[in-house]
N, C-alpha and C positions, 0 to 999 in steps of 0.2 A: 051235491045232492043227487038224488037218485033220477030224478025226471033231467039232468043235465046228462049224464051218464048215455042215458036213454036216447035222447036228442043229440048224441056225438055223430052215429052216423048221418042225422039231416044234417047238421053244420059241416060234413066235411064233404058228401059227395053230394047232397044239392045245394051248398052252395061253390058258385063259379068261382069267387073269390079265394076259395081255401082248398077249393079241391087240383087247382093247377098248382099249386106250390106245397102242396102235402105228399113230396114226395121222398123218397132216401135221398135223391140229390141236393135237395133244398133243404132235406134237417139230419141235425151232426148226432143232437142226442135227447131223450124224452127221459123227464124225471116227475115220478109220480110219489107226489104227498099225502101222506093219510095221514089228517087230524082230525080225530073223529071227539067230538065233543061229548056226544052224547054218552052215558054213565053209561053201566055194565046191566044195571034195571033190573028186568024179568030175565037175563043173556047170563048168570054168574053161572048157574048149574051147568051150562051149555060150554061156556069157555073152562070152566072146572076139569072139563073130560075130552073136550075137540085143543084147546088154548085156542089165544086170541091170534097168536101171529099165525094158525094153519088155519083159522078163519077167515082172517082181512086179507092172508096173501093169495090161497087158496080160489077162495070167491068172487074177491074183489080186484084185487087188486090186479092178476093176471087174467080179467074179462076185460081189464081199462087196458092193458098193454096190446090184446087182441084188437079191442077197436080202435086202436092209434095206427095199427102193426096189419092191417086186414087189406087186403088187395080192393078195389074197387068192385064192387058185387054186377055182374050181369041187369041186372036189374030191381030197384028200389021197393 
């Protein structure tokens, strides 16, 4: 969900737990799932003329790769 997404960078650099082991050396490889449940709704006209996969991969899906894949920020 979207407030999890949101809440990746507090889980990985304030907490202590995850942020000394989130490194290249500690992970081999990151695989991201999109099962999106929710129907195509008010979104058909939209994916009619953008598609769905230059949508979810586009938007989504390579802003999750950024916050897996983002150096530790200077400051919070």
């Amino acid at each position: 969900g979207k407030e999890t997404v949101q809440n990746l960078l507090v889980l990985r650099f304030a907490n202590t737990l995850f942020e000394r082991s989130w490194s290249q050396r500690d992970i081999d490889h990151v695989q991201i799932t999109v099962a999106e449940t929710v129907g195509l709704e008010k979104r058909a006209d939209y994916y009619d003329g953008v598609g769905a996969l230059r949508d979810m991969v586009q938007n989504h899906v390579l802003q999750l790769l950024c916050l897996f894949a983002i150096e530790p920020p200077n400051t919070l």
